[in-house]
N, C-alpha and C positions, 0 to 999 in steps of 0.2 A: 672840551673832550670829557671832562669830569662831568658829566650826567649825573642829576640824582632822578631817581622815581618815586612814588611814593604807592606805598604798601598798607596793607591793615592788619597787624598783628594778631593772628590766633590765638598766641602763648604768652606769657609774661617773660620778655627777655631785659636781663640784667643793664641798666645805662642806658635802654633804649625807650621801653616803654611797658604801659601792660596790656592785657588782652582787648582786644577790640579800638587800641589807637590807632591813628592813621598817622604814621612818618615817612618822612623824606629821607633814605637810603643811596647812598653809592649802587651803580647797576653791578657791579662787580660781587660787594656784600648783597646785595639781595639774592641773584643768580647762583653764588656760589655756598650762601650758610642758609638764610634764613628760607628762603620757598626749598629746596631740598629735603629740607630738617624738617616744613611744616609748620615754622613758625611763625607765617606770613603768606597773606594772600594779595594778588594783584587785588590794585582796585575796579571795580567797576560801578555802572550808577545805580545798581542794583543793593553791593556791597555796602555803597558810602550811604544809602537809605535806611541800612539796616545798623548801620553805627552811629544815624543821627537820632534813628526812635532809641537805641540802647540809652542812649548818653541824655536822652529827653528822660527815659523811664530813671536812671540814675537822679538826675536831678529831682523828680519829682517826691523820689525814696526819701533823699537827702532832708528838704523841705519837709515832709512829713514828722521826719525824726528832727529837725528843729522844732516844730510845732508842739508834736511830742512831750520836747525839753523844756517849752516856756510854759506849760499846764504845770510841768511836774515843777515848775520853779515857783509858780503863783502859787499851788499847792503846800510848800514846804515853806515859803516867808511867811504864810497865814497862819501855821502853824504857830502852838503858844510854844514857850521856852521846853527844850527839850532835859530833861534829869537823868543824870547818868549819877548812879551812888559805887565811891569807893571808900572803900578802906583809909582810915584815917589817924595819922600819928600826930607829934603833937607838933605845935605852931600850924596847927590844918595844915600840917604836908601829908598827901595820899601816900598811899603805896603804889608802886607801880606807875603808870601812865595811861590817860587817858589815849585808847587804839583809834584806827580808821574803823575796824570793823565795832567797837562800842558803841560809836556814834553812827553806822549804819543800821545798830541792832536798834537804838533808843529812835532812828526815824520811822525804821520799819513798824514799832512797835504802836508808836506815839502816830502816825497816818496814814500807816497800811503803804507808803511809798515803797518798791526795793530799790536803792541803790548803789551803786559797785562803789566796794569800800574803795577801791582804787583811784579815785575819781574826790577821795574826800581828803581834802588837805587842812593838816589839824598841827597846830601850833604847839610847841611843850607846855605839857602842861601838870605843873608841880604842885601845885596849893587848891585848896577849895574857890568856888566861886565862878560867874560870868564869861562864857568865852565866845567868840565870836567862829564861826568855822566856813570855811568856804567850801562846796561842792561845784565840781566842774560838769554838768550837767550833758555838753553840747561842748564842742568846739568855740561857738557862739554865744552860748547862755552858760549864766553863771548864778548859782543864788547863794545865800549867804543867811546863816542860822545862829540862833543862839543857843547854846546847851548851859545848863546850871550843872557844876559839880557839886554832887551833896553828901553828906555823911553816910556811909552805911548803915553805922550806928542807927 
């Protein structure tokens, strides 16, 4: 008696799905919330045509923007060591700390790269010297840099 149908979402609804999915709904929830409100279309094989090119054009977005991410990754390991200069007290402990965005300014600078400091995950870092940094490029791709701390002086 419990029927499901299934529908294609026009809107991004909360727990269910987002726009242009195809799920399997109760006839009751469909009939009574979501095609009323507009948040959901029957399907047809017209419909289910137009959500398989979406979901084709999707993927191929996605793929591009890997692609994208593995230039911008082969570009930054080729890269020579990056120099960031801070402020220096004694036993080379810096002032301050080396930031996400230092080390986005020193790759921008160092090969025209931009990328979101957001994305750069940087270790404490207290004393002069060698450090390793990861940037998350992609979901998928990751590269990994060396930056030199050096003296301002």
């Amino acid at each position: 008696m419990a029927k499901r149908i299934q529908l294609v979402l026009s809107e991004d609804v909360s727990k269910l799905g987002r726009s242009g999915d195809l799920v399997e709904v109760a006839r009751g929830y469909a009939r009574n919330f979501l095609i009323p409100r507009g948040f959901a279309v029957h399907t047809t094989p017209g419909i289910l045509k137009q959500v398989e090119r979406r979901r084709e054009a999707e993927r191929l977005r996605l793929l591009e923007l890997k692609k994208e991410a593995e230039v911008q990754k082969t570009a930054l390991e080729k890269a020579a060591k990056l120099a960031i200069s801070k402020q220096v007290g004694e036993n080379e402990a810096i002032f301050g700390s080396v930031t996400n965005q230092d080390v986005a300014d020193a790759i921008q600078s160092a090969t025209g790269i931009e990328i979101d400091r957001r994305t750069i995950a940087v270790p404490d870092i207290d004393s002069l010297g060698s450090y390793k940094i990861d940037i998350k490029l992609h979901p998928e791709v990751s590269a990994t840099v060396t930056i030199q701390v050096v003296s301002l002086n």
